[in-house]
C-alpha positions, 0 to 999 in steps of 0.5 A, spaced: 570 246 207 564 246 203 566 238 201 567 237 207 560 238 210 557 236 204 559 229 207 558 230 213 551 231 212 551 226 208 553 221 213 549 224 218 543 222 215 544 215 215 546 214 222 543 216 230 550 218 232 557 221 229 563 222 232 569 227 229 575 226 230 580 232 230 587 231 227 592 235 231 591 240 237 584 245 237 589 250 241 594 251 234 591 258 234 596 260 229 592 255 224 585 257 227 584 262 219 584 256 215 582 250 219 577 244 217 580 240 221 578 241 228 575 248 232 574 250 224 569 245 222 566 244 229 564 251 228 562 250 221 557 244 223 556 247 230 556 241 234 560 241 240 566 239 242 570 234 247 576 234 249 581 229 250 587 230 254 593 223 252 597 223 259 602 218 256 605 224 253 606 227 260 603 234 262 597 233 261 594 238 266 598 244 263 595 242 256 587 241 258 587 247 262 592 251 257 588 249 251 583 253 254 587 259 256 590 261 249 582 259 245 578 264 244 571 265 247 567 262 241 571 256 241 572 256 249 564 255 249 564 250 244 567 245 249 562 241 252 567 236 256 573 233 257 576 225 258 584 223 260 586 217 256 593 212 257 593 212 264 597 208 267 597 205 275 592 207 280 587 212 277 585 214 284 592 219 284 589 222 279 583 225 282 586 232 283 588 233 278 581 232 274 579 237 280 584 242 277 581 242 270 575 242 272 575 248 276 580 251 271 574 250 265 567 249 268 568 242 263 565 236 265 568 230 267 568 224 263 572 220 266 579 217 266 581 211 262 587 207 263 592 204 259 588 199 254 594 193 254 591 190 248 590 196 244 597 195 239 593 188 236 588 193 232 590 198 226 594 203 226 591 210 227 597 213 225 605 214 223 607 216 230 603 208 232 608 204 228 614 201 233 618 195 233 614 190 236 618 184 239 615 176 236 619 170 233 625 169 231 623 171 223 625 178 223 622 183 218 624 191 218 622 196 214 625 203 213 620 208 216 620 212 210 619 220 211 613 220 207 611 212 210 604 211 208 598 206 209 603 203 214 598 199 216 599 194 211 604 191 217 599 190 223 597 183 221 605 180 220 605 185 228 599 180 230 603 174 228 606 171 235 611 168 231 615 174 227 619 180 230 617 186 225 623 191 226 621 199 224 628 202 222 628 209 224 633 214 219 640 214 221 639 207 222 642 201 218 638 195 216 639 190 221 643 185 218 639 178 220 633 180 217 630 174 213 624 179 209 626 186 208 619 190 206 619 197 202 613 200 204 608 205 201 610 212 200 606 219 198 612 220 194 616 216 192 621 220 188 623 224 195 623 218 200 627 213 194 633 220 195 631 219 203 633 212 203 639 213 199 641 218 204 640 214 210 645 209 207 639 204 205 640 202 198 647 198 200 644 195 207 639 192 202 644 190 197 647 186 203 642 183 205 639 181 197 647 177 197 646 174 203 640 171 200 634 175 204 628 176 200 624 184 200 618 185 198 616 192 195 609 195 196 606 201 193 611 206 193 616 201 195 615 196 188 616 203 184 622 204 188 625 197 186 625 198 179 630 201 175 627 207 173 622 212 175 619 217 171 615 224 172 615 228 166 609 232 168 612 234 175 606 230 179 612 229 185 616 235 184 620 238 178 619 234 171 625 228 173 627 220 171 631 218 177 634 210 177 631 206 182 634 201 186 634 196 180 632 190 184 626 189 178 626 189 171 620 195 170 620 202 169 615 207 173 611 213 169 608 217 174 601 219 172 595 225 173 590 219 174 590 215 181 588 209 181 583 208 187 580 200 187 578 194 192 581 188 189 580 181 189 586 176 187 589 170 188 596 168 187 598 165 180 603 159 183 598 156 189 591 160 187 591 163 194 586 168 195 588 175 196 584 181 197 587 188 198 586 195 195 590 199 190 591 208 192 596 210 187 599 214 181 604 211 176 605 206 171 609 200 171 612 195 166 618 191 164 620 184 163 620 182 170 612 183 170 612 177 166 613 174 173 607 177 176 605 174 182 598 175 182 592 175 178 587 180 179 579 178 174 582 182 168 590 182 169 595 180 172 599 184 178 605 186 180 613 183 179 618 178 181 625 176 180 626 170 175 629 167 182 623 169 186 627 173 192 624 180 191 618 181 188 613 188 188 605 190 187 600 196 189 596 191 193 595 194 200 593 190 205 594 184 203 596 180 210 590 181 212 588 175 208 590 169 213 591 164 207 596 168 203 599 171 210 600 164 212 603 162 205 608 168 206 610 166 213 611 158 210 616 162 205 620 164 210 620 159 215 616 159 220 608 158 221 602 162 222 599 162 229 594 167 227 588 163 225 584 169 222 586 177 223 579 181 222 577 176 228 583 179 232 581 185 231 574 185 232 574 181 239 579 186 240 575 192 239 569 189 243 574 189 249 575 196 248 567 197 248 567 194 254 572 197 257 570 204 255 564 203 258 567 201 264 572 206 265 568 213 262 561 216 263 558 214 256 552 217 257 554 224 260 558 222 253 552 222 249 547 227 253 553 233 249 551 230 242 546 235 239 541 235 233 544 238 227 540 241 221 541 235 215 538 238 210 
């Protein structure tokens, strides 16, 4: 906690206005002792709190007016306001249902804001976000990891007309007309490379690489398509080597130190300029980095198969950069029809202002926020 509003307060400083984010629900009662996250930092930092109830998810009344229900008083008082988001149809039937809560609480009414249908083109928020979203007849599928991470590695291939990127559930098989299959990142990768061999994975991938589809590993995933993974200090879990998949010629040793960089490369066959960021432990090496694909000012990155069909590095966000994005979509038959992703979603949150400012009371919003003590 300490950390915690030692940034917040830093931040602070810097701006007129910050809003924080809970993560999960203020009503987990049961985890209310050690919570930083939500009411425990509201607390904290003393600053008020509003409530934002997802309709989509069904049973929205039950849940603002229950939230208040099991709160104890202190964090009751704390919550100023209260908005409905993803409304669908008319907002007018839902004119008693807001009477409801507001009589239930005494808090005030920031409005309702319907269902925003542009709001897939911008990153996703979370692993419960990232879905099949039907495109082109190029088809990506990826593995939905138990331990996925920075899945939003995938949004700018989403956003891209021509592509249909397929997130396989577990217990699902690889699909077997997939022209690119990509292992994503993981936040363990030991136990998701066990996972995806217990969902059958590793012989659907091995279909797939006979029939001549291409996979690409990022992160955790490029670990995983090694031949071996070594954690001797027990970084993961208990001190082990594990076989990888062995679709690469390197080796993986997991380390204490995380690398943690932004990172501008280009590609070494076409000098197309990449940028990403590196989050990851462990170190990889092995003949097939000798096919490192990508050139950073000081090394070269990640590997490739002699016959170019699967390939591997620690970029994340590398499709965000359109030339590189397009240069991978060449590759496998089709074009790009998205001139430049970061305009995308930046049009794309303009719209969302707007049509936030639309739909809620943003000055009722802002007249909540309190002065904190910065220093």
């Amino acid at each position: 906690m300490p950390k915690v509003l030692e940034s917040f307060h830093r931040l602070a400083k810097t701006v007129d206005y910050v809003i924080i984010e809970g993560a999960g629900s203020p009503a987990e009662i049961n985890l209310r002792a050690g919570d930083i996250a939500n009411m425990g930092f509201a607390e904290a930092a003393n600053v008020p709190v509003v409530l934002i109830g997802d309709i989509d998810r069904g049973g929205v009344i039950a849940q603002m007016v229950g939230t208040y229900v099991v709160l104890p008083p202190e964090d009751r008082n704390r919550i100023t306001g209260f908005a409905i988001n993803k409304f669908r149809g008319d907002v007018s039937l839902f004119d008693n249902g807001i009477k409801a809560i507001s009589q239930e609480t005494n808090w005030r009414n920031l409005g309702v804001l319907p269902w925003f249908i542009d709001a897939w083109k911008l990153p996703a928020e979370d692993v419960m976000e990232i879905a099949t979203r039907p495109g082109g007849t190029i088809k990506i599928a990826v593995p939905r990891l138990k331990r996925i991470a920075n899945f939003d590695d995938l949004d700018p291939l989403v956003a891209e007309p021509n592509v249909t990127v397929e997130i396989i559930e577990q217990g699902q098989p690889l699909p077997g007309d997939a022209t690119l299959v990509i292992l994503p990142g993981s936040k363990s990768t030991i136990s998701d490379l066990e996972n995806f061999r217990a969902n059958g994975w590793d012989i659907d991938l091995q279909a797939h690489h006979r029939r001549g589809g291409k996979i690409l590993g990022i992160c955790g995933g490029y670990q995983m398509l090694g031949r071996r993974i070594h954690d001797h200090n027990g970084i993961e879990g208990p001190p082990q080597s594990i076989d990888g998949l062995g679709y690469l010629n390197i080796e993986t040793t997991m380390t204490p130190k995380k690398n943690l960089s932004f990172v501008m490369a280009h590609t070494v066959k076409s000098q197309i300029p990449v940028n990403g960021y590196e989050i990851h432990i462990g170190e990889t090496s092995g003949l097939d980095c000798d096919y490192a694909w990508l050139r950073l000012a000081d090394r070269t990155e990640g590997a490739m198969s002699a016959d170019g069909h699967v390939r591997g590095c620690y970029l994340h966000g590398l499709f965000a950069s359109d030339s590189f994005r397009a240069e991978v979509l060449r590759e496998l038959g089709t074009t790009s029809q998205l001139a430049s992703y970061d305009t995308s979603v930046n049009d794309t949150l303009n719209q969302l202002a707007k049509f936030i400012e639309q739909h809620l009371d943003v000055e009722g919003l802002i007249s909540l926020a309190e002065e904190v003590a910065t220093d």
